[in-house]
C-alpha positions as CSV (number, residue, x, y, z in Angstrom):
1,X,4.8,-22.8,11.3
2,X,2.9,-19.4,11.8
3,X,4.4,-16.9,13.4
4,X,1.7,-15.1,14.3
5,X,3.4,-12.4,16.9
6,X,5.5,-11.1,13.7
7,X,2.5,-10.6,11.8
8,X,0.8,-8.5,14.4
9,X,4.1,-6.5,14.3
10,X,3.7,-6.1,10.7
11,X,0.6,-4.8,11.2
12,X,0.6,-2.6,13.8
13,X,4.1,-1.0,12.3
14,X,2.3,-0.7,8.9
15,X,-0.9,1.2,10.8
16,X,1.5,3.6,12.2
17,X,3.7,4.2,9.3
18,X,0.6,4.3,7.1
19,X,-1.0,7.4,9.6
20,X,1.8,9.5,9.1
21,X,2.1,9.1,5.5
22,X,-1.6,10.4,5.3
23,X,-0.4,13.6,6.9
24,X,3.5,13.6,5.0
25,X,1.9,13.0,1.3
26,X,-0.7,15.4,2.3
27,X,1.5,18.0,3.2
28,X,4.5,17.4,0.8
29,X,2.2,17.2,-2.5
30,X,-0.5,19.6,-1.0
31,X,-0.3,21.9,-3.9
32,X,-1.4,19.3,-6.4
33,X,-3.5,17.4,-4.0
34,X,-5.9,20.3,-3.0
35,X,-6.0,22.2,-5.9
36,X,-9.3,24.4,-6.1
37,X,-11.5,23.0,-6.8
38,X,-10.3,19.6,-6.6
39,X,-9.1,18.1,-3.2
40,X,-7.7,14.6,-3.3
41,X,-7.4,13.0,-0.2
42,X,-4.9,10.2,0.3
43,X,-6.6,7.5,2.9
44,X,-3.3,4.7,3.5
45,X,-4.4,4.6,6.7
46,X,-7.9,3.0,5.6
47,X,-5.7,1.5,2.9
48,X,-3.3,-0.6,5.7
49,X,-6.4,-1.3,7.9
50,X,-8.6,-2.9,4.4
51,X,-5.6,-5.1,3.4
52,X,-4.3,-5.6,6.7
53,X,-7.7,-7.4,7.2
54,X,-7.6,-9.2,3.9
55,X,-4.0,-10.4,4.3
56,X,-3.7,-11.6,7.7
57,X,-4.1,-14.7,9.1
58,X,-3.7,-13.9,13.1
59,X,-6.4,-13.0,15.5
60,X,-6.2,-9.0,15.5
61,X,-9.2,-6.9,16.7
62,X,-9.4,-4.5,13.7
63,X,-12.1,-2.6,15.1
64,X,-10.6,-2.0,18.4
65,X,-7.6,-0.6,16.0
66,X,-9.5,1.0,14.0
67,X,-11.1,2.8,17.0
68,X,-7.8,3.6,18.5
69,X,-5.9,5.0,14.9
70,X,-9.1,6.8,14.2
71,X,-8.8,8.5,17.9
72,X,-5.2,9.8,17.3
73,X,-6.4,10.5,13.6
74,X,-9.2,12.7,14.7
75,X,-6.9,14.5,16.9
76,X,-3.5,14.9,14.6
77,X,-5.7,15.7,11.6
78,X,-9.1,16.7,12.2
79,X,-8.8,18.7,15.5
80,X,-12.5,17.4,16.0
81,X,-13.2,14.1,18.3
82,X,-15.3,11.6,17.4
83,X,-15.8,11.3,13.3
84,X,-12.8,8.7,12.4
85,X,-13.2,7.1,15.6
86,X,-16.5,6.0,14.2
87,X,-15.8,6.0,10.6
88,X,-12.8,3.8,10.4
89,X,-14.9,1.3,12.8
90,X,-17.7,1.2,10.3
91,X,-15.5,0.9,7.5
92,X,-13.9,-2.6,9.0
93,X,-17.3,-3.9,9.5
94,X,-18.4,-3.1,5.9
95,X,-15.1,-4.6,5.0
96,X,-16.0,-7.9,6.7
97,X,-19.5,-7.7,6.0
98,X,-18.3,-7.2,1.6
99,X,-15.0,-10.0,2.4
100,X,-17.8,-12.6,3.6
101,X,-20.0,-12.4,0.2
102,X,-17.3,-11.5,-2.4
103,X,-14.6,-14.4,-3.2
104,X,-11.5,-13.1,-2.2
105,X,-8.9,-12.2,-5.3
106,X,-7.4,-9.3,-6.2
107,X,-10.6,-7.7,-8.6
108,X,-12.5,-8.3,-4.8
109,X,-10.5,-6.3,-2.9
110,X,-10.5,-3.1,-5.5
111,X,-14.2,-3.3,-5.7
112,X,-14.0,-3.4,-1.3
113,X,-11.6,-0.8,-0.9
114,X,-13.9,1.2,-3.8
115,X,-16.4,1.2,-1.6
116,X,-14.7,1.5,1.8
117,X,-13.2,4.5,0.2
118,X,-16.6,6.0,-1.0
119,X,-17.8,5.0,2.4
120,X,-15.2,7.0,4.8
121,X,-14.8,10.1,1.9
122,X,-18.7,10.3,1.9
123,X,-19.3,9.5,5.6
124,X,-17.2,12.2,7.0
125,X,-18.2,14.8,4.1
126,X,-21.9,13.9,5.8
127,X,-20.8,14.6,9.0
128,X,-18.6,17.7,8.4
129,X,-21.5,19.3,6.6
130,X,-24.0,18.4,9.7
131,X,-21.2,20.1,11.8
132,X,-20.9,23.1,9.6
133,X,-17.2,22.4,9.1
134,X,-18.0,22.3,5.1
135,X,-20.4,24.3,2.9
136,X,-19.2,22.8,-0.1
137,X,-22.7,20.8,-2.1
138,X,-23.3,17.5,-2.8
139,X,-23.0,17.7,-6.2
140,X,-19.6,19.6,-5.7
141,X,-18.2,17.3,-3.1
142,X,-19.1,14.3,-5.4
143,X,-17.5,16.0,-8.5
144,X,-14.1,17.6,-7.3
145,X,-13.5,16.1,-4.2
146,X,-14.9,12.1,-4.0
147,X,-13.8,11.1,-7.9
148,X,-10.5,12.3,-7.2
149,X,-9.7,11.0,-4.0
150,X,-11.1,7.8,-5.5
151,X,-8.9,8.1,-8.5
152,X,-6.0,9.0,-6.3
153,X,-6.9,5.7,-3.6
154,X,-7.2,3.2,-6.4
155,X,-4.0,3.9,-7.5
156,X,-2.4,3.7,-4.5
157,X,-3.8,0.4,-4.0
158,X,-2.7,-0.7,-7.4
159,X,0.7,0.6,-6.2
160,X,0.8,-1.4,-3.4
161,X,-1.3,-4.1,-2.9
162,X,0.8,-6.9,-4.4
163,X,4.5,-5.6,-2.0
164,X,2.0,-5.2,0.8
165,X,1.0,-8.9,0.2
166,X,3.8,-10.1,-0.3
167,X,5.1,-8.3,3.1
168,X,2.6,-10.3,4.7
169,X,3.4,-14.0,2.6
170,X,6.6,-13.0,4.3
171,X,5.9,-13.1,7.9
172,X,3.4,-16.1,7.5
């Protein structure tokens, strides 16, 4: 029997948890995470929307979610409307659009979340710059910003895709 009302819990518990852990691991290990010149940025929220997507097996508009966490995103973190409300969006749909030609397994969902990662990190970098919110170069943000964060990401997702799978096994 699927209980499909506890998943959705899961999920939207996870989303939540997941968007303030962004901000707390930011701030508690911001000495070591922004270190100049390097700046690793820490994307669980992406993170719990990418597996949340893999893992579950009830009906949840993701995009609608994804439009709503990046709202409350853009205005807890960013203090500018309108970029994660369009990048975490775009990210699902690359998601779904990688999740239908890759096989799903656990070697599919690093490459995805690679890419998602690349996507949002080089996505809003595009859009800060257009805003003159960064002056940083290309070459720059690729180098001491995007490898990092990348580095930093993967690991988390190494960390925790298997307990968050498992959390979700659980409530199937």
């Amino acid at each position: 029997m699927q209980r499909s009302g506890s998943e959705k819990k899961v999920f939207f518990i996870g989303l939540f948890i997941s968007f303030f852990l962004d901000g707390s691991i930011s701030q508690m290990f911001a000495s070591s995470l922004y270190h100049f010149p390097y700046a690793m940025v820490p994307y669980l929220t992406v993170l719990w929307l990418v597996l949340g997507f893999m893992f579950s097996t009830t009906k949840i508009n993701y995009v609608l979610w994804a439009i709503v966490i990046g709202f409350i995103f853009d205005l807890y973190y960013t203090g500018i409307l309108g970029i994660f409300v369009f990048i975490f969006p775009l990210t699902i749909m690359l998601t779904r659009l990688l999740y239908q030609i890759l096989t799903p397994s656990f070697f599919s969902s690093f490459l995805i979340y690679f890419i998602d990662v690349a996507f949002v990190a080089g996505l809003s970098y595009v859009v800060m710059s257009m805003i003159g919110q960064t002056q940083v170069t290309f070459s720059n943000f690729l180098v001491n910003t995007l490898a990092p964060t990348l580095a930093l990401n993967l690991i988390l997702l190494l960390i925790l895709y298997f307990p968050i799978s498992g959390l979700y096994n659980r409530f199937r």
